[in-house]
CHARMM internal coordinates of N, CA and C (Angstrom, degrees):
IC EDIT
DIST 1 N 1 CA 1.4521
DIST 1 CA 1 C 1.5358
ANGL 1 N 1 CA 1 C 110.65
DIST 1 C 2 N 1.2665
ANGL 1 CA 1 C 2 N 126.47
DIHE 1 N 1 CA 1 C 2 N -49.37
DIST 2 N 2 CA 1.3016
ANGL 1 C 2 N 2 CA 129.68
DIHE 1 CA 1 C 2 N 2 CA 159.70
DIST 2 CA 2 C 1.5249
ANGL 2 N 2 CA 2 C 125.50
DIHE 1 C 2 N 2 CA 2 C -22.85
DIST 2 C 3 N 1.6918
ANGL 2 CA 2 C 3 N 95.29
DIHE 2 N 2 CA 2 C 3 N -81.40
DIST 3 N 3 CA 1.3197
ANGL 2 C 3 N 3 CA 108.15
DIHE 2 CA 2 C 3 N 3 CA 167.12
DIST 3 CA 3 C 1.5697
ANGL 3 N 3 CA 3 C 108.07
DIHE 2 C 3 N 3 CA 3 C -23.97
DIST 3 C 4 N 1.1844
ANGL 3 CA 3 C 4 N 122.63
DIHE 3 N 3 CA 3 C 4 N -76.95
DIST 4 N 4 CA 1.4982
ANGL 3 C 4 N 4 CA 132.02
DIHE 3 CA 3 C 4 N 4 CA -150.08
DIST 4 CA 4 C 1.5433
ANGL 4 N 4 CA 4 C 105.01
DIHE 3 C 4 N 4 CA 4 C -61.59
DIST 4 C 5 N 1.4589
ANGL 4 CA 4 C 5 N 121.34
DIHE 4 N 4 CA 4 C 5 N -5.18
DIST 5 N 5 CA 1.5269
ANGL 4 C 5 N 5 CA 121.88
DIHE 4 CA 4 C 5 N 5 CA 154.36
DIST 5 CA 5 C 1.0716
ANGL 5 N 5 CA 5 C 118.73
DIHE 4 C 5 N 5 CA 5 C -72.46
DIST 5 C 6 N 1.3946
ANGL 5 CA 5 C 6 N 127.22
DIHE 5 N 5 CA 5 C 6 N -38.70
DIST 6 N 6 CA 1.2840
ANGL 5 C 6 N 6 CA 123.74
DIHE 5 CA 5 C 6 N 6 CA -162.36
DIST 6 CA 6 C 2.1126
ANGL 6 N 6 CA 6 C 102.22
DIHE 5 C 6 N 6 CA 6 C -83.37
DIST 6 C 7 N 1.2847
ANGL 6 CA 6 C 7 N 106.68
DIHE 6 N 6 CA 6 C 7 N -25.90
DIST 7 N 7 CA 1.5477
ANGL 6 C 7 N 7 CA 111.26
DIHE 6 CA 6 C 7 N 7 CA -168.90
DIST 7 CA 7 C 1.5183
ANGL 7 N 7 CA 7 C 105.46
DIHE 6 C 7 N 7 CA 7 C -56.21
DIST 7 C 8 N 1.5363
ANGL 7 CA 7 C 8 N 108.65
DIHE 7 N 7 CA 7 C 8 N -32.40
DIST 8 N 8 CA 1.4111
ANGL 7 C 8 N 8 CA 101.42
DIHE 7 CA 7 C 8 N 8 CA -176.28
DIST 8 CA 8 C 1.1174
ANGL 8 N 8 CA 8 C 129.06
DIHE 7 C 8 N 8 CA 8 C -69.27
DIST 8 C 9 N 1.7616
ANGL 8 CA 8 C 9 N 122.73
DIHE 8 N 8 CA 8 C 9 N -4.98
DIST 9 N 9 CA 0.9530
ANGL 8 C 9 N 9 CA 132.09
DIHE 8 CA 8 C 9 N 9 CA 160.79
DIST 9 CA 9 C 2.0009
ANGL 9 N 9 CA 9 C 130.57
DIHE 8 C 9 N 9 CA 9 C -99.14
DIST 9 C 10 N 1.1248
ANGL 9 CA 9 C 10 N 83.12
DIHE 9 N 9 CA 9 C 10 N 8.99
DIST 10 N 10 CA 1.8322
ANGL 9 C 10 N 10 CA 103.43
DIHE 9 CA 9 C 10 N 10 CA 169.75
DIST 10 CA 10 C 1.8287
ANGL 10 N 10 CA 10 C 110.62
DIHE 9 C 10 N 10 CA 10 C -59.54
DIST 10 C 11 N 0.9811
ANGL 10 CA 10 C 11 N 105.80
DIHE 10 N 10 CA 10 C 11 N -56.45
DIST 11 N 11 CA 2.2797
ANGL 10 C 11 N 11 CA 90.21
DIHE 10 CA 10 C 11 N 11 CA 170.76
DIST 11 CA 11 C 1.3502
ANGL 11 N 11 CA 11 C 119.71
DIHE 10 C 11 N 11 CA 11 C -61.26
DIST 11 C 12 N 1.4210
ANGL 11 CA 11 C 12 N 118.25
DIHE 11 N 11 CA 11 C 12 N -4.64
DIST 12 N 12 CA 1.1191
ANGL 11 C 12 N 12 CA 100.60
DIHE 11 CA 11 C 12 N 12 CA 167.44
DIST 12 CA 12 C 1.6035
ANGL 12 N 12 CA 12 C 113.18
DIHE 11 C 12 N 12 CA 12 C -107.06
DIST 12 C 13 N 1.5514
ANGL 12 CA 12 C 13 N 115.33
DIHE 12 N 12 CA 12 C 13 N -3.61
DIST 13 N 13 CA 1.4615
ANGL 12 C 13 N 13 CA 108.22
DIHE 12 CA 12 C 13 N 13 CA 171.48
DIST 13 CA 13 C 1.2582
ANGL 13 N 13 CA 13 C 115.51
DIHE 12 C 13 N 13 CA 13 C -92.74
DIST 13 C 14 N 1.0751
ANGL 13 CA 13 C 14 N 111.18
DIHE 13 N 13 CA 13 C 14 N -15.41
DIST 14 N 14 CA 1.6356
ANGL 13 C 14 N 14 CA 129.15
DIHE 13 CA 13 C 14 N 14 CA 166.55
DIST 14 CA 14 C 1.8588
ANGL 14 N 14 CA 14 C 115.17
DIHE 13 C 14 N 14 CA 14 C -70.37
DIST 14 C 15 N 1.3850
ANGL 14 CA 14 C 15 N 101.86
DIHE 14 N 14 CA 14 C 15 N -43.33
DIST 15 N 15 CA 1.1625
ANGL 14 C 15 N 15 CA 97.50
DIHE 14 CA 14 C 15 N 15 CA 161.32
DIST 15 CA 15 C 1.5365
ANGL 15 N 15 CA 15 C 147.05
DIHE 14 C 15 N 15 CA 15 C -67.15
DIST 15 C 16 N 1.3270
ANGL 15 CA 15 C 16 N 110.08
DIHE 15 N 15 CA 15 C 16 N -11.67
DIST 16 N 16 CA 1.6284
ANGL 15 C 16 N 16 CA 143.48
DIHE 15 CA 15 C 16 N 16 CA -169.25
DIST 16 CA 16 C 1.3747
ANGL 16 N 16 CA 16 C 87.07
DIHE 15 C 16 N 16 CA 16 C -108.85
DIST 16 C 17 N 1.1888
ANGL 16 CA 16 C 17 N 136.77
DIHE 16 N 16 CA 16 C 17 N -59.20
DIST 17 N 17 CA 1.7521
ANGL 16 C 17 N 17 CA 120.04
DIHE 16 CA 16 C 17 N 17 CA 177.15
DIST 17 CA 17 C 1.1804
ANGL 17 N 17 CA 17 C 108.07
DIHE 16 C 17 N 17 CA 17 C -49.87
DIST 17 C 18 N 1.2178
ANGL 17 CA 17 C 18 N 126.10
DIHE 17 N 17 CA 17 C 18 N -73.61
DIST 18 N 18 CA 1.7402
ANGL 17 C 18 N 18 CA 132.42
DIHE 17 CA 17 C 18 N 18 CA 158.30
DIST 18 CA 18 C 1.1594
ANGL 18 N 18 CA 18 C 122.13
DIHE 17 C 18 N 18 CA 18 C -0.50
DIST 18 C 19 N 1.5656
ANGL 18 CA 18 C 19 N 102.76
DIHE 18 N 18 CA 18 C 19 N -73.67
DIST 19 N 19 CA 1.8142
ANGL 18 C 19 N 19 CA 98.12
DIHE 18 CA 18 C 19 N 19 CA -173.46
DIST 19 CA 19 C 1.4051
ANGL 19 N 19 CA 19 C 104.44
DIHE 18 C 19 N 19 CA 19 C -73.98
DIST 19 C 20 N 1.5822
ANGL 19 CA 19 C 20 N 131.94
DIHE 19 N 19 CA 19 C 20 N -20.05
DIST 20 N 20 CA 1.7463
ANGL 19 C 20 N 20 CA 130.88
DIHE 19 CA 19 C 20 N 20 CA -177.20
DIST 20 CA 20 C 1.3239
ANGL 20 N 20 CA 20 C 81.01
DIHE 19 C 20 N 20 CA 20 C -75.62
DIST 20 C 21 N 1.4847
ANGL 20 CA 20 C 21 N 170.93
DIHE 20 N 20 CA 20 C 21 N -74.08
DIST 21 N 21 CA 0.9941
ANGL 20 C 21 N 21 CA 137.49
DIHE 20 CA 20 C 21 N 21 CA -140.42
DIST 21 CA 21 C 1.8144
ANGL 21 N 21 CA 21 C 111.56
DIHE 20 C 21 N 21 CA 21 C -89.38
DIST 21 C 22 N 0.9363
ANGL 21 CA 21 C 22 N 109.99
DIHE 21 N 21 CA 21 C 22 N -7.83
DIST 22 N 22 CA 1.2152
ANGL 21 C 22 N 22 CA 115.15
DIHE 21 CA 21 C 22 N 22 CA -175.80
DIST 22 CA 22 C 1.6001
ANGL 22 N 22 CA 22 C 106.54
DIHE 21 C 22 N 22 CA 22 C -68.39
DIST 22 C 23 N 1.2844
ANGL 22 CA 22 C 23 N 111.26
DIHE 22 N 22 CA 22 C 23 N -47.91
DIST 23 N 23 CA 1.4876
ANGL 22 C 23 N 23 CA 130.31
DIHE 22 CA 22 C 23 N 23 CA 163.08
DIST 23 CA 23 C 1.8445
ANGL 23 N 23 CA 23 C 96.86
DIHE 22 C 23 N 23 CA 23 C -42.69
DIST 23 C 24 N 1.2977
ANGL 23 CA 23 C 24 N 121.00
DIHE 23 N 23 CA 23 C 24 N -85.29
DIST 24 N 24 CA 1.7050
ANGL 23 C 24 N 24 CA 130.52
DIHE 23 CA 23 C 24 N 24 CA -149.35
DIST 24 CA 24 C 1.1838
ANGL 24 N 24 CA 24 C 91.87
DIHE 23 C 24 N 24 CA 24 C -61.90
DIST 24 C 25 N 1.5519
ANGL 24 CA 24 C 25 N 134.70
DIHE 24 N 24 CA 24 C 25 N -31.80
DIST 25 N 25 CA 1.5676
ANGL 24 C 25 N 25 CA 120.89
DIHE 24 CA 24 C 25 N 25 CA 179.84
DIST 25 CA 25 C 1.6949
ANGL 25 N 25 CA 25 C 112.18
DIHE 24 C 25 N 25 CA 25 C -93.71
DIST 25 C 26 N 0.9739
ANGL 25 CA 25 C 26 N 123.69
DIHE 25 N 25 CA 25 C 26 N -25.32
DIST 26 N 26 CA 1.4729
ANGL 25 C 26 N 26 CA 126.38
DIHE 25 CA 25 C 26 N 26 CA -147.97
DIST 26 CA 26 C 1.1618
ANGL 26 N 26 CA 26 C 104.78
DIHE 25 C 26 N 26 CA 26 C -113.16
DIST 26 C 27 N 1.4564
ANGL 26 CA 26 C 27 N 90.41
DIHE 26 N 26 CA 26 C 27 N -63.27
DIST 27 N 27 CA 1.9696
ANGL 26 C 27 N 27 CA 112.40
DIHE 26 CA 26 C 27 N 27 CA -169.78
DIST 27 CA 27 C 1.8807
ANGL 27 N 27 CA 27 C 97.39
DIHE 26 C 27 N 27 CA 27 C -6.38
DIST 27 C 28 N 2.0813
ANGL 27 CA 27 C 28 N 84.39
DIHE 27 N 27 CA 27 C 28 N 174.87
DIST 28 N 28 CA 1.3364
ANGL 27 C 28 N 28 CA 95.80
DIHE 27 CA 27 C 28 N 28 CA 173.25
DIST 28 CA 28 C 1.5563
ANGL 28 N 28 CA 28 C 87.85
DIHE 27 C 28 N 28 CA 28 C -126.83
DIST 28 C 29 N 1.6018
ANGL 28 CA 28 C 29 N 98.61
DIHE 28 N 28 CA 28 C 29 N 126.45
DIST 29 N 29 CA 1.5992
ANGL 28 C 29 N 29 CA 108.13
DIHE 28 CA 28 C 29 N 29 CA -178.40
DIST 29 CA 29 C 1.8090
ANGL 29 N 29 CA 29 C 111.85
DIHE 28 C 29 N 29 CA 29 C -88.34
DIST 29 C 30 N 1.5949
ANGL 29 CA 29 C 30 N 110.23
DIHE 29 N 29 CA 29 C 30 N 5.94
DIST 30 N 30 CA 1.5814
ANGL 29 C 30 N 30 CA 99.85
DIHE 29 CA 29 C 30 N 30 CA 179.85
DIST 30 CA 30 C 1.5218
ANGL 30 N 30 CA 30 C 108.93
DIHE 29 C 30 N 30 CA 30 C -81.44
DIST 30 C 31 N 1.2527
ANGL 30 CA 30 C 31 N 111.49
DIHE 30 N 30 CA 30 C 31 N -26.80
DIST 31 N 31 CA 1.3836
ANGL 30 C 31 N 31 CA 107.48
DIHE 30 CA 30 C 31 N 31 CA -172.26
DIST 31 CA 31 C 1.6359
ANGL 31 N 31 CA 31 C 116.97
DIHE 30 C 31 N 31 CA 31 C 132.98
DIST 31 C 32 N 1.5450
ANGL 31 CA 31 C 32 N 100.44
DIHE 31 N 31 CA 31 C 32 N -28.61
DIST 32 N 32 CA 1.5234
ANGL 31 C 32 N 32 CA 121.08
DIHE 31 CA 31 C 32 N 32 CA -144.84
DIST 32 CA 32 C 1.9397
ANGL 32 N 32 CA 32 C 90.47
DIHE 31 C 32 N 32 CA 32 C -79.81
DIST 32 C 33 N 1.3807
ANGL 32 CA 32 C 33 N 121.53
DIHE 32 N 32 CA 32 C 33 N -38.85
DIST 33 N 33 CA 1.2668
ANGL 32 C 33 N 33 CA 105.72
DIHE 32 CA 32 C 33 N 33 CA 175.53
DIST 33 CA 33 C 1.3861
ANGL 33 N 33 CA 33 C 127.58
DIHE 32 C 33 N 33 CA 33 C -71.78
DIST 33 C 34 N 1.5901
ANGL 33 CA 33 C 34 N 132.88
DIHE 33 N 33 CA 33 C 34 N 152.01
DIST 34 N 34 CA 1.5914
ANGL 33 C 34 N 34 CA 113.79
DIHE 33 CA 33 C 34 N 34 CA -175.29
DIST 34 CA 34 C 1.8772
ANGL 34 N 34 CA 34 C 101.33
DIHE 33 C 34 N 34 CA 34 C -64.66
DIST 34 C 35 N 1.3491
ANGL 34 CA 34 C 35 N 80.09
DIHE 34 N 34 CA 34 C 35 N -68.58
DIST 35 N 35 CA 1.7256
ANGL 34 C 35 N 35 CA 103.09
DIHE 34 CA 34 C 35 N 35 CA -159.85
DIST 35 CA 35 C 1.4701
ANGL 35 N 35 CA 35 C 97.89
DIHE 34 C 35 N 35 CA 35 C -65.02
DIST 35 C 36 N 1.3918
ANGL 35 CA 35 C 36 N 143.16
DIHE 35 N 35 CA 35 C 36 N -7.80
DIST 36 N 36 CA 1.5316
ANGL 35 C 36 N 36 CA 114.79
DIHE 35 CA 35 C 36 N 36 CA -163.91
DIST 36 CA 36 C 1.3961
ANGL 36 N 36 CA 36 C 93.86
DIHE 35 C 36 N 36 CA 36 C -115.06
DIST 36 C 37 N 1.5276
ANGL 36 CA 36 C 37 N 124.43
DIHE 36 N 36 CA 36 C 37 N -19.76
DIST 37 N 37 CA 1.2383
ANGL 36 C 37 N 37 CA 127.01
DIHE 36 CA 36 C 37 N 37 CA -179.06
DIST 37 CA 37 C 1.3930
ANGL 37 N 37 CA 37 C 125.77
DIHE 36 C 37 N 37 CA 37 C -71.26
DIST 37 C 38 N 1.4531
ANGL 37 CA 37 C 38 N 117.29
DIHE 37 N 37 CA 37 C 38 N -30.44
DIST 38 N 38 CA 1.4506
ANGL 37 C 38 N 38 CA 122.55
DIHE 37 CA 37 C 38 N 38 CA 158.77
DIST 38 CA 38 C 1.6128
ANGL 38 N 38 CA 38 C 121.19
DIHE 37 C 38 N 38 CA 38 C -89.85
DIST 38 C 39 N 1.5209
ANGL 38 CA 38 C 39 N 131.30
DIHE 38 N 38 CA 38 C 39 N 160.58
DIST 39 N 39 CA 1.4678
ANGL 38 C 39 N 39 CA 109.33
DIHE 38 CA 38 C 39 N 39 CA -166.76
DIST 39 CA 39 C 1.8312
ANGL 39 N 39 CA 39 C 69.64
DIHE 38 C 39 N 39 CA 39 C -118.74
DIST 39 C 40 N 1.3975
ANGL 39 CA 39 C 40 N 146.32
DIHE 39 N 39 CA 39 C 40 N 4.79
DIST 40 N 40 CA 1.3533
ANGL 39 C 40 N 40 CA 133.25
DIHE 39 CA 39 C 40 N 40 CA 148.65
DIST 40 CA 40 C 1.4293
ANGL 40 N 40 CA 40 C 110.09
DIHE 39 C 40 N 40 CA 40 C -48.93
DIST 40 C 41 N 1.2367
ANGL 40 CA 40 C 41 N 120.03
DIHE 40 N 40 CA 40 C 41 N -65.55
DIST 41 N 41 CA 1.3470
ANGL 40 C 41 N 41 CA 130.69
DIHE 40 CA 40 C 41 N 41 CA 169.28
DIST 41 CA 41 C 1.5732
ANGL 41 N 41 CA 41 C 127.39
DIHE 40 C 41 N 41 CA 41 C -16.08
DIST 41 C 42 N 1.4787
ANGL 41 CA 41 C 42 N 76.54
DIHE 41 N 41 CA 41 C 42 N -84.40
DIST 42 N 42 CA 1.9604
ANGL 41 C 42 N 42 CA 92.06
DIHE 41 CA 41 C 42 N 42 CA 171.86
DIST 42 CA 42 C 1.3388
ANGL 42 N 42 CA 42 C 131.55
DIHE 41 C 42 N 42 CA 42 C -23.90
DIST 42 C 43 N 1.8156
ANGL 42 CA 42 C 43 N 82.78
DIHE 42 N 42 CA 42 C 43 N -58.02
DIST 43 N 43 CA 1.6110
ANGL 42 C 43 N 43 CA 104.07
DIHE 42 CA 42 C 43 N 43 CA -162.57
DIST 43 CA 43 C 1.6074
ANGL 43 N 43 CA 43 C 98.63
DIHE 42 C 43 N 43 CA 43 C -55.67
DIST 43 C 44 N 1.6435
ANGL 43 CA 43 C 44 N 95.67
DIHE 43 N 43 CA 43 C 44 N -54.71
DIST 44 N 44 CA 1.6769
ANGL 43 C 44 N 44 CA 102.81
DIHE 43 CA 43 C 44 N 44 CA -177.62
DIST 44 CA 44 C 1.5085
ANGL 44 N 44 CA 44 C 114.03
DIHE 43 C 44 N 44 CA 44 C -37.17
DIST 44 C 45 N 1.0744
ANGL 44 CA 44 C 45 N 113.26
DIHE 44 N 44 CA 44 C 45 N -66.64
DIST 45 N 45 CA 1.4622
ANGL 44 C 45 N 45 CA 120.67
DIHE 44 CA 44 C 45 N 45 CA -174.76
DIST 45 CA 45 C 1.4043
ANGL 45 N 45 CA 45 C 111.30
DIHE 44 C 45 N 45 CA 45 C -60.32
DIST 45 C 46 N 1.2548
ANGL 45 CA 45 C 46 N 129.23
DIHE 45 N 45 CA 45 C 46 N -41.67
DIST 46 N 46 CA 1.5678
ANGL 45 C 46 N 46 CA 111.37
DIHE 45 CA 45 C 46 N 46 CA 175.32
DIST 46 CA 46 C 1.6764
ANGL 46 N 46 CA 46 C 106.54
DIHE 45 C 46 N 46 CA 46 C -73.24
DIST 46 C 47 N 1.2437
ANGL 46 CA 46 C 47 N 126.83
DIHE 46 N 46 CA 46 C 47 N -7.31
DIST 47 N 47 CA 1.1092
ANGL 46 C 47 N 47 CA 129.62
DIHE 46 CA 46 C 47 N 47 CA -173.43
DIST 47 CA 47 C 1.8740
ANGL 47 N 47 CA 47 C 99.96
DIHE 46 C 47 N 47 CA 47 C -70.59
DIST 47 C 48 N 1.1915
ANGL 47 CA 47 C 48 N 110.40
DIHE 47 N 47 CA 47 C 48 N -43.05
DIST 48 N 48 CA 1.7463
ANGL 47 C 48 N 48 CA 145.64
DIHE 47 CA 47 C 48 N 48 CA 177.68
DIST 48 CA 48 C 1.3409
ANGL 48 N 48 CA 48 C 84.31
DIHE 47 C 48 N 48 CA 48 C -45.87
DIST 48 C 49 N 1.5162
ANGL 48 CA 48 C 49 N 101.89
DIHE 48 N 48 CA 48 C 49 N -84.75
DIST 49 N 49 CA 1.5523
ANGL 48 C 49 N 49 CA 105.00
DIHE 48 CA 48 C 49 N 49 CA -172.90
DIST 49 CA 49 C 1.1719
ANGL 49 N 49 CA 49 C 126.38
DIHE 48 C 49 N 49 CA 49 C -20.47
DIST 49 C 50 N 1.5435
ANGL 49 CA 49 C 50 N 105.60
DIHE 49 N 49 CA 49 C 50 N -80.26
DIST 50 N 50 CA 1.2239
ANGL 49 C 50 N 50 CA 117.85
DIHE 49 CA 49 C 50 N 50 CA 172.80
DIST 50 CA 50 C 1.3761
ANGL 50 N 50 CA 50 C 130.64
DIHE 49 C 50 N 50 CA 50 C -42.81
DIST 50 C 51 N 1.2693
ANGL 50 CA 50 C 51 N 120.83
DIHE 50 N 50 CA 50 C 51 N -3.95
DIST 51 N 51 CA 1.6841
ANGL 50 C 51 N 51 CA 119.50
DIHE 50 CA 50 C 51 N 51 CA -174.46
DIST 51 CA 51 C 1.5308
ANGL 51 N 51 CA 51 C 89.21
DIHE 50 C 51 N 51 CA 51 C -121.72
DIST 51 C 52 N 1.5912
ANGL 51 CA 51 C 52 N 135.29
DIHE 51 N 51 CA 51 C 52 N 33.50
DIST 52 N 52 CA 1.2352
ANGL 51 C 52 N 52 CA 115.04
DIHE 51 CA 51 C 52 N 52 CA 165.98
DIST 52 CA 52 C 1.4055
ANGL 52 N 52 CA 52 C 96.46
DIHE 51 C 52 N 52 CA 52 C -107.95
DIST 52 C 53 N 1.2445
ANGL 52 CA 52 C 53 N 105.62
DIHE 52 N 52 CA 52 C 53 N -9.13
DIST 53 N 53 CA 2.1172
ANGL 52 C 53 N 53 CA 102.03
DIHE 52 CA 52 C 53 N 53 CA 168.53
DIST 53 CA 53 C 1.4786
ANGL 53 N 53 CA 53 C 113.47
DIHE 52 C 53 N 53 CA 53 C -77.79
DIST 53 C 54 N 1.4010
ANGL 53 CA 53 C 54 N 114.49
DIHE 53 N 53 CA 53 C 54 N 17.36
DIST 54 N 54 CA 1.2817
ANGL 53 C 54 N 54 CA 117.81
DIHE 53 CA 53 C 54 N 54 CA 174.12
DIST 54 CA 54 C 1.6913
ANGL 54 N 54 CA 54 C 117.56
DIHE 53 C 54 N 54 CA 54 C -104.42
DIST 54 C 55 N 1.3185
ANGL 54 CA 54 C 55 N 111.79
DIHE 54 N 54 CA 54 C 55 N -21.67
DIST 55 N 55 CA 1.1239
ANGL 54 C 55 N 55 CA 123.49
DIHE 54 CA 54 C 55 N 55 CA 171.38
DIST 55 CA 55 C 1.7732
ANGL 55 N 55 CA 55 C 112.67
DIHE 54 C 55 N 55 CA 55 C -48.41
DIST 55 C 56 N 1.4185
ANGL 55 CA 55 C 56 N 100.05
DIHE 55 N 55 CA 55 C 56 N 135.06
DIST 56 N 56 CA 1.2707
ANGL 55 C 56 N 56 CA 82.53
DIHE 55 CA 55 C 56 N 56 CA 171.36
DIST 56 CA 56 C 1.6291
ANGL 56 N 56 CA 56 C 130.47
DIHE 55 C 56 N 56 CA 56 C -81.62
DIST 56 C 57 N 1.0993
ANGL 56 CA 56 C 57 N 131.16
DIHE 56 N 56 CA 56 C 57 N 176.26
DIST 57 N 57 CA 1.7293
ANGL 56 C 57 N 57 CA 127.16
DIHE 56 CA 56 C 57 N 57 CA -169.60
DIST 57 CA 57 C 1.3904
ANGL 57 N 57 CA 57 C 94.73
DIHE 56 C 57 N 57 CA 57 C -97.22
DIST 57 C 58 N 1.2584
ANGL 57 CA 57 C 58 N 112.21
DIHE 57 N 57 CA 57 C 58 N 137.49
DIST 58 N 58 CA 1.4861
ANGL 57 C 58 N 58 CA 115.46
DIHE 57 CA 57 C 58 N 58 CA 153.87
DIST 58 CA 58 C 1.3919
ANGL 58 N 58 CA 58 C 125.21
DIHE 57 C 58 N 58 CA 58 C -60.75
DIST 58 C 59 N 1.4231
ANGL 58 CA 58 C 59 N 133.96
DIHE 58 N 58 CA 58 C 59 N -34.31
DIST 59 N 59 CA 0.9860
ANGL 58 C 59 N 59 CA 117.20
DIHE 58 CA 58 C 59 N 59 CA 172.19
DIST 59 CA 59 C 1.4008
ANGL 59 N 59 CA 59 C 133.88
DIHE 58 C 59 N 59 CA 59 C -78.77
DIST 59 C 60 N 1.4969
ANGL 59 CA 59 C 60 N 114.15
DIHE 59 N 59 CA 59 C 60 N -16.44
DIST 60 N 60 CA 1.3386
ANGL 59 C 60 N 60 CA 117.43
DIHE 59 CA 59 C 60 N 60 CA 157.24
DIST 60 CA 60 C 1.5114
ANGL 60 N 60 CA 60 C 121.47
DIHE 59 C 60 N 60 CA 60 C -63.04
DIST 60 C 61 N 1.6965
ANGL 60 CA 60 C 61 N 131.13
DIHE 60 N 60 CA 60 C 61 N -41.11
DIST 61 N 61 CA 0.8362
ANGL 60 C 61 N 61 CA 136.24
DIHE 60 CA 60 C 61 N 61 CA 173.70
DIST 61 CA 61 C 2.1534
ANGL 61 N 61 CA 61 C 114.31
DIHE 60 C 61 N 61 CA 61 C -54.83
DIST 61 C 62 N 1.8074
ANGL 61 CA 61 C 62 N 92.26
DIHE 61 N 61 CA 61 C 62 N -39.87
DIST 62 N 62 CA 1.4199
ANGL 61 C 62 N 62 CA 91.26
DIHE 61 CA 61 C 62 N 62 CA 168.61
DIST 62 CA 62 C 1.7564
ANGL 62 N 62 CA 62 C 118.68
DIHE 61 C 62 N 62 CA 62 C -73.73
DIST 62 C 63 N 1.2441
ANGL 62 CA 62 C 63 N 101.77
DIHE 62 N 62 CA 62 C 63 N -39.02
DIST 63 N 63 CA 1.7646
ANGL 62 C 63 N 63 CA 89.63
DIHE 62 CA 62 C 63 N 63 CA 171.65
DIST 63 CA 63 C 1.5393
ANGL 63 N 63 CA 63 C 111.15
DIHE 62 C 63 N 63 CA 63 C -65.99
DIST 63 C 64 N 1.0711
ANGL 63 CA 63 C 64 N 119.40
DIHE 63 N 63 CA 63 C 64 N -39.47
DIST 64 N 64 CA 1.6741
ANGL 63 C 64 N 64 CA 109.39
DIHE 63 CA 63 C 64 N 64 CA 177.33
DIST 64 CA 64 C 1.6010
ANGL 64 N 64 CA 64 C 117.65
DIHE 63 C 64 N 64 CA 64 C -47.90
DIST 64 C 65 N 1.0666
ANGL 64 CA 64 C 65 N 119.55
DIHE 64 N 64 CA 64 C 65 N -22.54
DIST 65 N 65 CA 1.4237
ANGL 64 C 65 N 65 CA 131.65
DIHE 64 CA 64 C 65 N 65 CA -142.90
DIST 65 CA 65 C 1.7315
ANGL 65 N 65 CA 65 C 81.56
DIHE 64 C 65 N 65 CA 65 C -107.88
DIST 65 C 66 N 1.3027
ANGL 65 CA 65 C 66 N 110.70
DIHE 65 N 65 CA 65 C 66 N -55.37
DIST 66 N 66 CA 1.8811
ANGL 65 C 66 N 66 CA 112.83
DIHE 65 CA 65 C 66 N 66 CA -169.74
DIST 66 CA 66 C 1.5204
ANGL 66 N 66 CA 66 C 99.49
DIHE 65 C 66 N 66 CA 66 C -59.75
DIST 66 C 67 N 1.5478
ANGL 66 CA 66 C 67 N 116.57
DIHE 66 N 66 CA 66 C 67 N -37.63
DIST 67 N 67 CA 1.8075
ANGL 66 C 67 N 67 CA 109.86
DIHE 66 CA 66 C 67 N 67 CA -167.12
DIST 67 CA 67 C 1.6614
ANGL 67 N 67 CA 67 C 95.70
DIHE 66 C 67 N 67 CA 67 C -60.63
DIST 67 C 68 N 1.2877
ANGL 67 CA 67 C 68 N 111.91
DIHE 67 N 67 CA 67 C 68 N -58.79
DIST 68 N 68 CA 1.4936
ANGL 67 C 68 N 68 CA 110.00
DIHE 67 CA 67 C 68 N 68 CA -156.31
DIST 68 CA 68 C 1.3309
ANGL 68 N 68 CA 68 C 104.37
DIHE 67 C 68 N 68 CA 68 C -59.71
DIST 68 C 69 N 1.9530
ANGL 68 CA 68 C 69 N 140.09
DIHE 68 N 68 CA 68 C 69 N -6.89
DIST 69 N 69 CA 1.3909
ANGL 68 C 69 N 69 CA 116.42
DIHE 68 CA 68 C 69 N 69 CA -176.27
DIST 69 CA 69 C 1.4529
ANGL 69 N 69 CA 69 C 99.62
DIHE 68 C 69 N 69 CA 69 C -94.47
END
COOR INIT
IC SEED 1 N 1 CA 1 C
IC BUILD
């Protein structure tokens, strides 16, 4: 039961691994990009990423809404 609190926050730690590697493989090492040039950056922003799979869906919210009438 525990566990299954913490899962809901897994796209966004997944997302912060993501953008930190996105940086060590990808990045731009001159400087010249904002976000790819720092791995502060990255992380942040895939962190972003990752918490927009948290949003809820509209269409689930609309089927929820059709069962109960």
């Amino acid at each position: 039961m525990k566990m299954k609190k913490y899962l809901k926050y897994f796209p966004i730690a997944a997302g912060a691994i993501l953008g930190y590697a996105y940086y060590h493989f990808i990045g731009c090492h001159n400087g010249a990009c904002a976000i790819q040039s720092n791995p502060y950056f990255s992380t942040i922003y895939g962190a972003i990423i990752g918490s927009v799979f948290l949003l809820p869906d509209k269409k689930k919210k609309q089927k929820e809404s059709d069962d109960g009438e």
